[in-house]
C-alpha positions in Angstrom: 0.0 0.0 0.0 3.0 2.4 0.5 4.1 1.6 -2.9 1.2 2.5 -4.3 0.8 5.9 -2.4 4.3 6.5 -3.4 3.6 6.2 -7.0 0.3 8.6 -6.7 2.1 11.0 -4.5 4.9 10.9 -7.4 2.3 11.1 -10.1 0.8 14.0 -8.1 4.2 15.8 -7.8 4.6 15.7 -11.4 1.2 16.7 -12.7 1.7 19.8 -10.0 5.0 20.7 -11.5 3.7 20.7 -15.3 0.4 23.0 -13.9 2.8 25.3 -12.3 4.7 25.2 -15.0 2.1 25.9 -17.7 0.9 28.8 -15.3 4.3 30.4 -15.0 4.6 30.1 -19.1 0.9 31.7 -19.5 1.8 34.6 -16.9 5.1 35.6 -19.1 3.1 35.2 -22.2 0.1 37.6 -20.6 3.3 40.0 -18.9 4.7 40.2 -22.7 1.2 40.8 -24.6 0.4 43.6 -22.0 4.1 45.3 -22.6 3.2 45.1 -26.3 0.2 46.5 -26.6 0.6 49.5 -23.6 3.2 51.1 -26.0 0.7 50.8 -29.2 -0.9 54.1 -28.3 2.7 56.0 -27.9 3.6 54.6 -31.7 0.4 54.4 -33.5 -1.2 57.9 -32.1 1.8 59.8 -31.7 1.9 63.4 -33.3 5.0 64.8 -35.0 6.7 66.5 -32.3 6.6 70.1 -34.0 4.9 70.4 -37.9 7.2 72.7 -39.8 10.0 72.1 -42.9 12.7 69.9 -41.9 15.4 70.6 -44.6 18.6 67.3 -44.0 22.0 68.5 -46.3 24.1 65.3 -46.7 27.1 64.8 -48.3 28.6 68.3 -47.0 32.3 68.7 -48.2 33.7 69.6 -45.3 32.8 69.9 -41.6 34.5 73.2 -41.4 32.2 76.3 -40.9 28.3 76.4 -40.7 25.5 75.7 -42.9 23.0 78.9 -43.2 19.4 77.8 -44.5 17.3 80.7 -45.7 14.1 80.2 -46.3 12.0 82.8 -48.6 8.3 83.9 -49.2 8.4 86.2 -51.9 10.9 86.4 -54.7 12.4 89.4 -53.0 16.1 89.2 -52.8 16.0 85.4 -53.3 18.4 83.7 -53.2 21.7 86.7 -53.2 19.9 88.9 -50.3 19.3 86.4 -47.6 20.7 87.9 -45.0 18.3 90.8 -45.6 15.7 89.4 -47.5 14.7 86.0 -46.3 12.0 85.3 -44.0 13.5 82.6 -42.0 17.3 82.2 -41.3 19.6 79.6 -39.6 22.8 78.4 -38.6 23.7 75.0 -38.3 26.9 73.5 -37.3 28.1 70.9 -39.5 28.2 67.2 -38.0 30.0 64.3 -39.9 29.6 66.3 -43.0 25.8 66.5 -42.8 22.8 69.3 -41.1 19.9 69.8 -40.5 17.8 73.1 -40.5 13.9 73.0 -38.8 11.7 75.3 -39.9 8.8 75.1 -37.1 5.5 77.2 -37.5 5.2 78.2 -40.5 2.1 78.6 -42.2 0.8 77.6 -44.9 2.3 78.4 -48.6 4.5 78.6 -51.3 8.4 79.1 -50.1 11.8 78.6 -51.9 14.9 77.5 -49.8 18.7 78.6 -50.4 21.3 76.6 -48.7 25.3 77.8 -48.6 28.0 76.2 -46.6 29.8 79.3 -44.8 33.2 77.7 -44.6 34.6 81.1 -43.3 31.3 82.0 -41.5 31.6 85.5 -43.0 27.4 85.3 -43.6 27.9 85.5 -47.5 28.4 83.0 -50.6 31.9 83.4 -51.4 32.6 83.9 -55.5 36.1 84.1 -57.3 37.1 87.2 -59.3 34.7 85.2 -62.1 31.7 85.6 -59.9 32.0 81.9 -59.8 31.1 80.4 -55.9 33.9 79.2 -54.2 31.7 77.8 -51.1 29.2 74.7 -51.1 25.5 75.7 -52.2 21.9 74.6 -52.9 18.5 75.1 -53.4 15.1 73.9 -53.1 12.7 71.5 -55.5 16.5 70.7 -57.5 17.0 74.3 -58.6 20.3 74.6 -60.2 22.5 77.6 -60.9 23.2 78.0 -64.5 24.8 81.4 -65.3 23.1 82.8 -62.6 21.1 81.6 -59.3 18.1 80.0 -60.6 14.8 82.3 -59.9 12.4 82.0 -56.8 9.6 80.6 -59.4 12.1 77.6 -60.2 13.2 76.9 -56.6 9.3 77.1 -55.0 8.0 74.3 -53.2 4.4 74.3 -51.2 3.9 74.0 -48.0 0.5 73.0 -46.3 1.0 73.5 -42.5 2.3 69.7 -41.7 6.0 68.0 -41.5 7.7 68.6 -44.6 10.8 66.7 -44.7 13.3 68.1 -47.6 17.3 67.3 -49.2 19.1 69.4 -50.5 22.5 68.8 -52.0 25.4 70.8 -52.0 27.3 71.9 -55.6 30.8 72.9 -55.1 
């Protein structure tokens, strides 16, 4: 009779340990579907942080100087006069030969960009005696310089009021 209370007492043990051990396997299971689906919310609702023009320059020759982003309304002074003319200005230090320049609220419209690299940060497009730049520059919608800057018409882009993520590259 001991024998046989042995072997159900083993019997017992066993079934116990595969119960627990299904529970414990459930309860990691539940713990991990819970963790998954409390940060679905934070991803799939999230807002942009700040709705403006995000303009990324890769590919920058140099990480010497700063990269000045000017970003125009009007066709007034655009591109030569952006120190005085543009609506919007900034300076970014160069990283690993790329920047980034954030335009945050602005409203609605059309707008043309003009990039430069400042190597000498003297707040102008360097040219040779030829009138010919000697400094990294670039504009928006793949406006290119021919003989002269390219006009405000051909560098235009719209904006609607969201995130507006842009590229411009660099000629040298």
């Amino acid at each position: 009779m001991s024998q046989s209370n042995n072997r159900k007492s083993a019997l017992t043990s066993a079934a116990m340990l595969a119960v627990i051990r299904y529970a414990v396997g459930v309860r990691y299971v539940a713990l991990g579907c819970v963790l998954a689906l409390t940060s679905v919310p934070a991803t799939v609702f999230a807002q942009p942080t700040c709705p403006g023009i995000h303009v990324n320059i890769p590919n920058i020759e140099n990480s010497t100087g700063t990269v000045a982003c000017a970003l125009f309304e009007s066709p007034a002074g655009f591109p030569a006069e952006f120190l005085h003319s543009a609506t919007h200005i900034m300076m970014m230090k160069i990283r690993d030969t790329k920047a980034r320049c954030s335009f945050l609220d602005i409203p609605p419209g059309s707008y043309a960009l003009a990039v430069i690299h400042d190597e000498n940060m003297d707040g102008k497009l360097n040219t040779n005696f030829l009138g010919v730049p000697t400094e990294g520059y670039g504009f928006s919608s793949g406006a290119e310089a021919g003989m002269s800057a390219p006009s405000f018409e051909a560098a235009s882009f719209s904006y609607g009021g969201h995130n507006l993520d842009l590229t411009i590259r660099l000629n040298y």
